[in-house]
DRENDO-1510 file (C-alpha; in Angstrom, 1 decimal, always signed):
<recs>
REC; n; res; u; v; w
REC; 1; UNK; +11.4; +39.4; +32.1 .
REC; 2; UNK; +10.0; +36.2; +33.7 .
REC; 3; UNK; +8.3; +35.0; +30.4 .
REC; 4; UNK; +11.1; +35.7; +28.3 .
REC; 5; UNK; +13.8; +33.0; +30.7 .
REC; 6; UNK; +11.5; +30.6; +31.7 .
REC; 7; UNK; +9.1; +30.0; +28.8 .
REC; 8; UNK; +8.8; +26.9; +28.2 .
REC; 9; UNK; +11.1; +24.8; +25.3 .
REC; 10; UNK; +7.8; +23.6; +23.9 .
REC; 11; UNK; +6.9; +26.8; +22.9 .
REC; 12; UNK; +9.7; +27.0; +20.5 .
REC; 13; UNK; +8.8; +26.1; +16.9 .
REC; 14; UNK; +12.3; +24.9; +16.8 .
REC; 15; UNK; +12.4; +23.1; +19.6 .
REC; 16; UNK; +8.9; +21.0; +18.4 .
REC; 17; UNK; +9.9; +20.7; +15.0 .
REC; 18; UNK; +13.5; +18.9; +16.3 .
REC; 19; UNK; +11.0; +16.9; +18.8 .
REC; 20; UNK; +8.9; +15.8; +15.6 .
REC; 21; UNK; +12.1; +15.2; +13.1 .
REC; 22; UNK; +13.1; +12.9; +16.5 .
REC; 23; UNK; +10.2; +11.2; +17.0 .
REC; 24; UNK; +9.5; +10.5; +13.4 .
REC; 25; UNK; +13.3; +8.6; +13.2 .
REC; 26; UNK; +12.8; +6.4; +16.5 .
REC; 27; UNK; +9.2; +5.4; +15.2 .
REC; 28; UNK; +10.4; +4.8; +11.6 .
REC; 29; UNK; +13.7; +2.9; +13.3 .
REC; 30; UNK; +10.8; +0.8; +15.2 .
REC; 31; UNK; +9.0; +0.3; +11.8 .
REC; 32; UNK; +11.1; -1.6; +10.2 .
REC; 33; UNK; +12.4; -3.6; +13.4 .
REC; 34; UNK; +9.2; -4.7; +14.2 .
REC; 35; UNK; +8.4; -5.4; +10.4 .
REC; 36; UNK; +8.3; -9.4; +10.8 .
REC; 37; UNK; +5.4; -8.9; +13.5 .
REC; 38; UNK; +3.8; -5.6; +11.8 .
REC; 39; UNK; +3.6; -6.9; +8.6 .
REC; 40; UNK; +0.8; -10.0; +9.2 .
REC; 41; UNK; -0.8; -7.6; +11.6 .
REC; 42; UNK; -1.7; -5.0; +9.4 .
REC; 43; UNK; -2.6; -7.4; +6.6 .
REC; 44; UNK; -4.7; -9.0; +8.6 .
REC; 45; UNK; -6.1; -5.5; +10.3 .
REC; 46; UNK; -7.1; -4.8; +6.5 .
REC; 47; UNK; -8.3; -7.8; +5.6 .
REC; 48; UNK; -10.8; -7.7; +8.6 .
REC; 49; UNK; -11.7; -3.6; +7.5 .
REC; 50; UNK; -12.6; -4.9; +4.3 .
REC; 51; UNK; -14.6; -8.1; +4.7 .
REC; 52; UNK; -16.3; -6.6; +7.6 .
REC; 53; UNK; -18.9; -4.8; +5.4 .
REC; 54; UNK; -19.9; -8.4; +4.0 .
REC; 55; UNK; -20.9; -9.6; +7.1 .
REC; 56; UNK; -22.7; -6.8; +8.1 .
REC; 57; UNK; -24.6; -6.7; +4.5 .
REC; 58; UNK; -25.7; -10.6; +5.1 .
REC; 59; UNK; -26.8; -9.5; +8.9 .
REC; 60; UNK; -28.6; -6.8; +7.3 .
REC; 61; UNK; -30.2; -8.8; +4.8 .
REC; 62; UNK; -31.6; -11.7; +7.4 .
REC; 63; UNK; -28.5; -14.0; +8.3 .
REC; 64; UNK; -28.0; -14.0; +11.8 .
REC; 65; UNK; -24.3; -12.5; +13.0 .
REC; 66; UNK; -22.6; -15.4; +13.9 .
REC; 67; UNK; -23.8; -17.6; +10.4 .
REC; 68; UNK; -22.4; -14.2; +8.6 .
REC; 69; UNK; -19.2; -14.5; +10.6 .
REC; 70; UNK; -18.0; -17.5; +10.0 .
REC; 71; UNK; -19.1; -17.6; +6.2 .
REC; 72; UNK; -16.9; -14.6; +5.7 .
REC; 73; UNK; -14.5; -16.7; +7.6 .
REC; 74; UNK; -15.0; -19.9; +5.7 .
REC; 75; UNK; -14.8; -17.4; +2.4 .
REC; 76; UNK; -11.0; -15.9; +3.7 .
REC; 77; UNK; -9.8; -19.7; +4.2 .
REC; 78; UNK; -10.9; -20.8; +1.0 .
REC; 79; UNK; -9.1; -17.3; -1.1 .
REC; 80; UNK; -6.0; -18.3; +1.6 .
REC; 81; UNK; -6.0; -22.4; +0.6 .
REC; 82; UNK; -6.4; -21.6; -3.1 .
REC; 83; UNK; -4.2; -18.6; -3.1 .
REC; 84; UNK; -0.7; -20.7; -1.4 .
REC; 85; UNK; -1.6; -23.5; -3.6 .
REC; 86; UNK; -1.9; -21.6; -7.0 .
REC; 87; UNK; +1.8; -19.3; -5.9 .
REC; 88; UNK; +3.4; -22.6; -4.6 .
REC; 89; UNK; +3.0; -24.7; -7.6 .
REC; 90; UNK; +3.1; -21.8; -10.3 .
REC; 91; UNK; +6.7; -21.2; -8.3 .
REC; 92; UNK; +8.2; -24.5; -9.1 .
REC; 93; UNK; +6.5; -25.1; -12.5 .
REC; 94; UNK; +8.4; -21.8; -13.4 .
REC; 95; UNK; +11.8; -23.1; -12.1 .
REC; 96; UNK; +11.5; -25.9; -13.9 .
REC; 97; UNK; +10.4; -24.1; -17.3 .
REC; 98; UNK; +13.2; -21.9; -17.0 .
REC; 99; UNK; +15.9; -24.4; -18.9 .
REC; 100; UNK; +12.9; -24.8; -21.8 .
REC; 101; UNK; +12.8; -21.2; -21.7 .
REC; 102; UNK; +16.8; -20.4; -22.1 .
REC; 103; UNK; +16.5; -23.0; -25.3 .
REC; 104; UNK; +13.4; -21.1; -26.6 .
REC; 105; UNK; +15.6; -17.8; -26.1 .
REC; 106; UNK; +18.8; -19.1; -27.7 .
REC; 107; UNK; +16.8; -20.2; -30.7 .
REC; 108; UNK; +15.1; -16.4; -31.0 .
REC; 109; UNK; +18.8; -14.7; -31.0 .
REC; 110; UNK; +20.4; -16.9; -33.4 .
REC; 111; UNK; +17.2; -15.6; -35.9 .
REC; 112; UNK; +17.7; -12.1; -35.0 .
REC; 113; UNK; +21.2; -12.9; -35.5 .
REC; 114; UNK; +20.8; -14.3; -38.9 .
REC; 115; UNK; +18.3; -11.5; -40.0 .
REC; 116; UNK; +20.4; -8.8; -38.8 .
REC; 117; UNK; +23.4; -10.0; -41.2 .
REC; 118; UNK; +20.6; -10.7; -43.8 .
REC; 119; UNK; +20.8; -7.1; -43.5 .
REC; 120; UNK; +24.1; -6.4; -43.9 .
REC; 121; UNK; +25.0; -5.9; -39.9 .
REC; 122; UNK; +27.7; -8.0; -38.9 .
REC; 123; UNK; +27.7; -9.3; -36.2 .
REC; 124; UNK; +30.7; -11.8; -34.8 .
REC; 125; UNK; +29.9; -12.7; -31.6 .
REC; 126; UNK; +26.2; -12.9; -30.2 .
REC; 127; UNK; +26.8; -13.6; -26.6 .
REC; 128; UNK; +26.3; -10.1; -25.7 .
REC; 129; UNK; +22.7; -9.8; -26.9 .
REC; 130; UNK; +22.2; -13.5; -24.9 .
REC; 131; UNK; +23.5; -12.0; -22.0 .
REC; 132; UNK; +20.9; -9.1; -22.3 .
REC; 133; UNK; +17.7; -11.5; -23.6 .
REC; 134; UNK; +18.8; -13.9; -20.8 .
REC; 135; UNK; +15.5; -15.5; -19.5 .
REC; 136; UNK; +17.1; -15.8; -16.5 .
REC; 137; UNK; +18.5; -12.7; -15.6 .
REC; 138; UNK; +14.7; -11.4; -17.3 .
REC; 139; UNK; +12.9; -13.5; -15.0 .
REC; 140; UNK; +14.7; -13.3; -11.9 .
REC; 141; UNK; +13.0; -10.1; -10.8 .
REC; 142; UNK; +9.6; -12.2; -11.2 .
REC; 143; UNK; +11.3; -15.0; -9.5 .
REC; 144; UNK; +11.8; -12.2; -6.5 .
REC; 145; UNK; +8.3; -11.2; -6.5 .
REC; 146; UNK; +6.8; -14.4; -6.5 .
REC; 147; UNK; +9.5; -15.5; -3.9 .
REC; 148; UNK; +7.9; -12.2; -1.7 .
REC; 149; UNK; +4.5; -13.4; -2.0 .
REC; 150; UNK; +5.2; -17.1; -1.2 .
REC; 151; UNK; +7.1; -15.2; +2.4 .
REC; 152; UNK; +3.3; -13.4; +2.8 .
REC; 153; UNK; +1.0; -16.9; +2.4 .
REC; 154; UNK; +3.5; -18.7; +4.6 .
REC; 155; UNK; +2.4; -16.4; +7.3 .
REC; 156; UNK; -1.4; -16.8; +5.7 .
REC; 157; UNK; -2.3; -19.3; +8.7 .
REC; 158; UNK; -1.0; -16.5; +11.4 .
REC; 159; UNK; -2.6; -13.7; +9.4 .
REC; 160; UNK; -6.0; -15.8; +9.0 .
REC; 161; UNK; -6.2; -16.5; +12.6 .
REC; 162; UNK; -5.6; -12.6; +13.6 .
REC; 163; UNK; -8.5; -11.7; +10.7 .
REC; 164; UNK; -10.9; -14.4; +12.5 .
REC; 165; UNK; -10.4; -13.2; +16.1 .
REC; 166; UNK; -10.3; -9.5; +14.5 .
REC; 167; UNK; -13.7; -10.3; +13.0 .
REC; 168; UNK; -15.3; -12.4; +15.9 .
REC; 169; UNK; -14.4; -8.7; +18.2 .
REC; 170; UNK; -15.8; -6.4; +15.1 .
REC; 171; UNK; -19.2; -6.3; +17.1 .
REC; 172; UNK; -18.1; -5.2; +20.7 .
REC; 173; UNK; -14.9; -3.5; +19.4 .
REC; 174; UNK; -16.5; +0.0; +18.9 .
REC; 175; UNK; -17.8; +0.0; +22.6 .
REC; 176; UNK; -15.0; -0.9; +24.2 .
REC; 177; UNK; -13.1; +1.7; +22.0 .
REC; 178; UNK; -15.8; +4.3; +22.8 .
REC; 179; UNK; -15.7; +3.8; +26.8 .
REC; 180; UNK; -11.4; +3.8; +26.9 .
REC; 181; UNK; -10.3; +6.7; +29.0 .
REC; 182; UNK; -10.2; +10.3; +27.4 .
REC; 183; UNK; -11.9; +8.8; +24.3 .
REC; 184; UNK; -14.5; +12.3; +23.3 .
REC; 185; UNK; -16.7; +13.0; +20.4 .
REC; 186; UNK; -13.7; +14.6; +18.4 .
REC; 187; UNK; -11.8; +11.6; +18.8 .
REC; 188; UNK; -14.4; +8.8; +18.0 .
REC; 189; UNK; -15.0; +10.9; +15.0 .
REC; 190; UNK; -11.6; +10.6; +13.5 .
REC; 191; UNK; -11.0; +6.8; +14.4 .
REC; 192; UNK; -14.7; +6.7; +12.5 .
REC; 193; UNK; -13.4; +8.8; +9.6 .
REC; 194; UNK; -10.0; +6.5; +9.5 .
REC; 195; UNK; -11.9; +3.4; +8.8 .
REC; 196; UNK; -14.8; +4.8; +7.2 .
REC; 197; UNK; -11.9; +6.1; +4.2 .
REC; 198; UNK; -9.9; +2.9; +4.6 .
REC; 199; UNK; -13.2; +0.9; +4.0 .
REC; 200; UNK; -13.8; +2.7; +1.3 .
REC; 201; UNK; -10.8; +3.1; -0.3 .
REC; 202; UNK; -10.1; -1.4; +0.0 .
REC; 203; UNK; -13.0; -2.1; -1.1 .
REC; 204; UNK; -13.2; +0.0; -4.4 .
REC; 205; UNK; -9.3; -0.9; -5.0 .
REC; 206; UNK; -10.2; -5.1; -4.4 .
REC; 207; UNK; -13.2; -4.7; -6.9 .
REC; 208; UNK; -10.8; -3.0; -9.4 .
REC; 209; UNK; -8.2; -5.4; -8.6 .
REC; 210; UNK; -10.4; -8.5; -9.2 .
REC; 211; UNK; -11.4; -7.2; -12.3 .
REC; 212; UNK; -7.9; -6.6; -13.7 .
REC; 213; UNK; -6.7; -9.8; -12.5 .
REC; 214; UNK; -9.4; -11.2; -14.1 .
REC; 215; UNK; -9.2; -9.7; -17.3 .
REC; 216; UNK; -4.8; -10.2; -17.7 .
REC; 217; UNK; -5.9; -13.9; -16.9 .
REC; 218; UNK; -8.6; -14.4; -19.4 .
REC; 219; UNK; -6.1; -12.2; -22.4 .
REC; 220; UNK; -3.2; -14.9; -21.5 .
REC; 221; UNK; -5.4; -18.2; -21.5 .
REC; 222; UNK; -6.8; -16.3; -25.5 .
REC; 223; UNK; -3.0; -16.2; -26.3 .
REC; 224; UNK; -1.9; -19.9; -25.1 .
REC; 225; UNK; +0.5; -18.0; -22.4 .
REC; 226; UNK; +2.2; -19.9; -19.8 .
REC; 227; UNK; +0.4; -19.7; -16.3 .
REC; 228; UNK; -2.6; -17.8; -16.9 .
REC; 229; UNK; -4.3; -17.9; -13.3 .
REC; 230; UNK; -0.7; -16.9; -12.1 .
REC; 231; UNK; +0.1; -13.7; -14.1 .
REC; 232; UNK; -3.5; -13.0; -13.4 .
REC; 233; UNK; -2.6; -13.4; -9.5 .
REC; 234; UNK; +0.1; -11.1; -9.8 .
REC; 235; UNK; -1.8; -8.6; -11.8 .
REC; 236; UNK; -4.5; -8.5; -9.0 .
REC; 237; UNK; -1.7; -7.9; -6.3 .
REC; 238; UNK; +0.1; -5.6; -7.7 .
REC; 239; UNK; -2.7; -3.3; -8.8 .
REC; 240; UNK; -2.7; -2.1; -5.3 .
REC; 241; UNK; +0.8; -0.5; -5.6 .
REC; 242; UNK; +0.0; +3.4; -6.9 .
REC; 243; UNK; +1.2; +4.3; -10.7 .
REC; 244; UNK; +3.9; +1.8; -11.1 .
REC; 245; UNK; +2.2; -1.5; -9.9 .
REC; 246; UNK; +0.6; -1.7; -13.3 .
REC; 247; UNK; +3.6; -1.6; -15.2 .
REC; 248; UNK; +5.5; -4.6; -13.0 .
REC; 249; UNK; +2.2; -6.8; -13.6 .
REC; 250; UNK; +2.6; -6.7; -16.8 .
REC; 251; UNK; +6.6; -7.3; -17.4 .
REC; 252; UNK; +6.3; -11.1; -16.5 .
REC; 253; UNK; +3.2; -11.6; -18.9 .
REC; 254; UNK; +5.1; -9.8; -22.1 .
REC; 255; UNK; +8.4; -11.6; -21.6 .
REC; 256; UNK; +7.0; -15.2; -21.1 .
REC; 257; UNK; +4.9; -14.5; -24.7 .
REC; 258; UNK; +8.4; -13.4; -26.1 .
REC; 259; UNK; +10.7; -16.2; -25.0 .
REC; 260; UNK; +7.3; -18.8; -25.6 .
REC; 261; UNK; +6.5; -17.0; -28.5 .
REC; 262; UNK; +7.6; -14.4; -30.7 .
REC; 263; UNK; +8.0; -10.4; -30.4 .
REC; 264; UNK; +4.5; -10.4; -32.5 .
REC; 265; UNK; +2.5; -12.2; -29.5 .
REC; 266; UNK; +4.7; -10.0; -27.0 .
REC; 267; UNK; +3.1; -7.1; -28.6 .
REC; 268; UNK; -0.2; -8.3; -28.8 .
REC; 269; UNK; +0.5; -9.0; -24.7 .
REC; 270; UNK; +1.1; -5.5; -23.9 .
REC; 271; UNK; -2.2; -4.1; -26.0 .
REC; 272; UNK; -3.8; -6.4; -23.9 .
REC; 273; UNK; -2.5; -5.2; -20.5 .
REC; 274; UNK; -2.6; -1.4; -21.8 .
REC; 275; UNK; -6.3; -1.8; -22.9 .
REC; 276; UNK; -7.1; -3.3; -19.3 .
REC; 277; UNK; -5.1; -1.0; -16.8 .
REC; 278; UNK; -6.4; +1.7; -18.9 .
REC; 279; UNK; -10.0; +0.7; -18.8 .
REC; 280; UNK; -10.3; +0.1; -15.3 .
REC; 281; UNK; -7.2; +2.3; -13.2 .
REC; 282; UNK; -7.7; +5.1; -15.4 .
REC; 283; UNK; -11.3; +5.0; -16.3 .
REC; 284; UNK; -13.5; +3.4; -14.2 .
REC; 285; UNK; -11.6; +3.7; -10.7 .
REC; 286; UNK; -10.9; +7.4; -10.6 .
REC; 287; UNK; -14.3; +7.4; -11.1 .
REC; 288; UNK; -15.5; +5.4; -8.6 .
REC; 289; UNK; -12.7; +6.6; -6.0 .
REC; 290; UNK; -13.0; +10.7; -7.0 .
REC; 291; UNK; -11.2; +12.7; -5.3 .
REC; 292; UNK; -12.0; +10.3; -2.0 .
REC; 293; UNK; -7.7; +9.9; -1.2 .
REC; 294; UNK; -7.8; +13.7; -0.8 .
REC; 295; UNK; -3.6; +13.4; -0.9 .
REC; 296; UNK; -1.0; +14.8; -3.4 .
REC; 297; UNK; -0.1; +12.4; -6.3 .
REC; 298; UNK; +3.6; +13.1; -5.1 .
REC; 299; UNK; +3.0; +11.8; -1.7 .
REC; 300; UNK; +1.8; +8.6; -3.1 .
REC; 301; UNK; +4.5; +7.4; -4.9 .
REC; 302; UNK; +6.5; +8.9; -2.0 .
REC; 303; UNK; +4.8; +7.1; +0.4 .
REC; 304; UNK; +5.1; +3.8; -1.8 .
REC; 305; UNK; +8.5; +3.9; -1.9 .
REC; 306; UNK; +8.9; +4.7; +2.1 .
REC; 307; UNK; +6.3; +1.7; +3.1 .
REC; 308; UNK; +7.9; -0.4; +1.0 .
REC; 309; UNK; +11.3; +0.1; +2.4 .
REC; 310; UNK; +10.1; -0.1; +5.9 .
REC; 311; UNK; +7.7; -3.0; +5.3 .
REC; 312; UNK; +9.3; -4.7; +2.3 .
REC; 313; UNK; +6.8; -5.6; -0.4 .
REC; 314; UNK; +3.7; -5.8; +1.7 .
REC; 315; UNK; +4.2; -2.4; +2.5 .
REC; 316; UNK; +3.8; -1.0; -1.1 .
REC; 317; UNK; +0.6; -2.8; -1.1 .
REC; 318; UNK; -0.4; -1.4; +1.6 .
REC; 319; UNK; +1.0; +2.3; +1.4 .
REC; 320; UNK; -2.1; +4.4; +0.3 .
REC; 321; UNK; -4.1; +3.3; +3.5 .
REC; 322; UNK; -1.1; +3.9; +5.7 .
REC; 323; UNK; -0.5; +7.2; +4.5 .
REC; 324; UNK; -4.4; +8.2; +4.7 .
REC; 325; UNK; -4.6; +7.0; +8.2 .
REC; 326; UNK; -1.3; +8.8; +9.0 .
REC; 327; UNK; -3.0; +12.2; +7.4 .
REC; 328; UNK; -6.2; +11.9; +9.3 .
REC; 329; UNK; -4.2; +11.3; +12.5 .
REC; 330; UNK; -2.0; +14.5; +11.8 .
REC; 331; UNK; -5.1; +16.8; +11.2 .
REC; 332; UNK; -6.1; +16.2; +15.1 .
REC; 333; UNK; -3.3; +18.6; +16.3 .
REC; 334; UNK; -2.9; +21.9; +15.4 .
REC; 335; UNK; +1.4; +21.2; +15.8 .
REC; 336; UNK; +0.9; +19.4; +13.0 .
REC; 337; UNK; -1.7; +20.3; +10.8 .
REC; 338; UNK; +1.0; +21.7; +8.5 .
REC; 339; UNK; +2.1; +18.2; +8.0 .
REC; 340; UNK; -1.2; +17.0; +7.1 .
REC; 341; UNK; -1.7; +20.2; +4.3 .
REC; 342; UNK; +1.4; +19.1; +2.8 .
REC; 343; UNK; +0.2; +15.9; +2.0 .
REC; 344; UNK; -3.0; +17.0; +1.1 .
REC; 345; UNK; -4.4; +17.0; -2.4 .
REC; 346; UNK; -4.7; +20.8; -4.4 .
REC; 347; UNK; -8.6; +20.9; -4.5 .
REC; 348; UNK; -8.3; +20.0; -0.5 .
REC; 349; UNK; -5.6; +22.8; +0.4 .
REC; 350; UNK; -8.1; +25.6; -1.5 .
REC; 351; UNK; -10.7; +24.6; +0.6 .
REC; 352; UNK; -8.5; +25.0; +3.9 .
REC; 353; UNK; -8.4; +27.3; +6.5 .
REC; 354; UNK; -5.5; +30.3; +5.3 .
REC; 355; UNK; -2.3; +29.4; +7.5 .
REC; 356; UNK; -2.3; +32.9; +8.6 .
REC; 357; UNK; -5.6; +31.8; +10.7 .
REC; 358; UNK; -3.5; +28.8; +12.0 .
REC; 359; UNK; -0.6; +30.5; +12.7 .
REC; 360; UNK; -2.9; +33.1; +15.0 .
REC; 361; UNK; -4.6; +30.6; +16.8 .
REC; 362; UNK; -1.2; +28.7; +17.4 .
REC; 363; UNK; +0.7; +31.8; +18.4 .
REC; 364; UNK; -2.6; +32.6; +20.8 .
REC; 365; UNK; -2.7; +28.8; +22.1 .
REC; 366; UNK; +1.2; +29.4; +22.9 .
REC; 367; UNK; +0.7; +32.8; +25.0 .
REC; 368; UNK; -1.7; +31.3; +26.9 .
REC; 369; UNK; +0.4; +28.3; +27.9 .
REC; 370; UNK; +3.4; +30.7; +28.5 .
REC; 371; UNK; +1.0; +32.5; +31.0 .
REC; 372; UNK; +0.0; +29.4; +32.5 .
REC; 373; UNK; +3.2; +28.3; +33.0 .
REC; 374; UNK; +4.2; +31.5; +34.7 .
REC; 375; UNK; +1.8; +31.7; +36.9 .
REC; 376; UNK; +1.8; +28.1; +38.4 .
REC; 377; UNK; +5.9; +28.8; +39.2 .
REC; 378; UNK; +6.8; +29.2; +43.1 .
REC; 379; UNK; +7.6; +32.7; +44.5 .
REC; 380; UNK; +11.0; +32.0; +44.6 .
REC; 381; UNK; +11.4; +30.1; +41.2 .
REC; 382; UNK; +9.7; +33.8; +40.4 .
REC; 383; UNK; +11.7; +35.9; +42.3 .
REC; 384; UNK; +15.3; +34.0; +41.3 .
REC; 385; UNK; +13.8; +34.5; +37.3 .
REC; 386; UNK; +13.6; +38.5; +38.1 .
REC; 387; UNK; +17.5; +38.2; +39.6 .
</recs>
């Protein structure tokens, strides 16, 4: 009778899963508020995960600490300097090619135009197809994009200056984490296993990215394409947005060669980013990366399109690691290990515990607390219960 008024409401799987649905809306609701401060902190908190394992590869090779500091940190101002110089100016050369481009486009519609009626289609009025092959319409999206990194490397000098004191506390960090208050074995091991997988996961995805940026740069400069180093740029970024990033990357290279060339380079544009995002994202990464994510394809793009809403673009960039860091944290409790199975990846969930198991040990963890609870009450809290 006295456990079954006074249990406690945490007991209820209701009661927890409206408690998580709760807490998951006020932290989401402080997501995106705090966006403008979160967004150059967790670039730079990545930034500093993934040049970290230079520095310690130069200290391990002979280079004293503090020389292999600051020539990773000379290294991150130089890619900063060159990276806000090459978006800034590729920015304005773009607006001002945009009139050349509209000519160049006009002239491509009244051929299609001509050839069409060559063909016995008649066609009166051709503004329609303008207003759909409008470069500016077709390049405003790239205009966004562009104007979303130029945002990011304003706040380069803040994010630099967070990644240099970030890296200058990389050697005394893990002590000070290791001595906070309530800090055990369990938990050092998953705050180990949350960068070890982040590490991991950068540094693969940079080396990939480098070398498709690399290789979109180098197919554009063969074809004579307009800003090479900057559609070369973009392919690099955007390789780090799951399954779709490739496609975006290469929109703005196969519409400049159309509206600069013809439909035949176009085509020869897309071979060329087909060939290369097919060499390296779906060759040589998965095989470098394995089954490393461990998290459902679905939650990926999911997760993409919930970072980047709460983030903006940055936040697509960045989803995979801030979805892996969020299922590592949700394996620690057993409240929400189911959260952390859903994400998880097939081969992952087989080798799981059975939820029956969970469910025991959860229902046995709950009966104990009820008991607890009930015996820690006052004899009259008791006594009033039995009334």
């Amino acid at each position: 009778m006295v456990n079954g008024l006074v249990r406690p409401m945490a007991n209820s799987r209701i009661a927890k899963l409206m408690f998580l649905i709760a807490a998951f809306v006020i932290v989401v609701a402080g997501i995106r508020e705090a966006s403008t401060i979160l967004v150059p902190f967790l670039t730079a908190v990545f930034v500093t995960i993934v040049s970290t394992p230079m520095a310690i590869w130069m200290n391990r090779k002979g280079v004293p600490m503090p020389v292999a500091l600051g020539l990773v940190i000379f290294l991150l101002m130089a890619l900063a300097v060159l990276g806000v110089g090459v978006i800034g100016k590729s920015v304005n050369d773009l607006t001002k090619n945009l009139v050349n481009y509209q000519t160049i486009a006009s002239a491509h519609i009244e051929n299609l135009t001509i050839w069409l009626q060559g063909r016995g289609l008649q066609i009166e009025d051709s503004r329609p197809i303008k207003d759909l092959l409008d470069p500016a319409a077709a390049m405003g999206w790239v205009g966004n994009t562009l104007g979303a990194l130029t945002a990011v490397m304003s706040q380069a000098f803040i994010i630099l200056l967070l990644a240099i004191f970030m890296l200058l506390e990389a050697a005394i960090l893990p002590e000070k984490v290791k001595r906070l208050p309530g800090m055990n074995d369990a938990g050092w091991g998953r705050l180990g296993r949350i960068v070890d997988d982040v590490r991991f996961y950068m540094g693969i995805k940079t080396i990939m990215s480098l070398l498709t940026g690399l290789g979109v740069g180098i197919w554009c400069a063969i074809l004579k394409i307009d800003f090479p180093i900057l559609l070369g740029l973009l392919a690099f970024m955007l390789n780090y947005v799951p399954n779709v990033g490739s496609i975006l990357a290469a929109v703005p290279g196969v519409t400049l060669a159309l509206f600069q060339f013809n439909a035949g380079t176009a085509a020869m544009t897309g071979v060329g980013y087909l060939a290369i995002n097919v060499s390296v994202s779906n060759f040589l990464e998965p095989r470098l990366l394995g089954k490393s994510l461990g998290m459902s394809p679905l939650i990926i793009v999911v997760s993409m399109f919930f970072w980047g809403w709460a983030l903006g673009p940055i936040g697509m960039l960045l989803a995979v690691p801030l979805t892996m860091t969020t299922k590592i944290a949700m394996e620690s409790g057993r409240s929400t290990q189911w959260i952390a199975m859903m994400m998880a990846h097939g081969a992952e969930v087989k080798a799981a515990e059975p939820a029956k198991d969970l469910l025991a040990a959860e229902s046995d963890a709950s009966q104990e607390a009820s008991r607890e609870s009930s015996e820690s009450l006052p004899a009259d809290a008791v006594a009033q219960a039995g009334k």
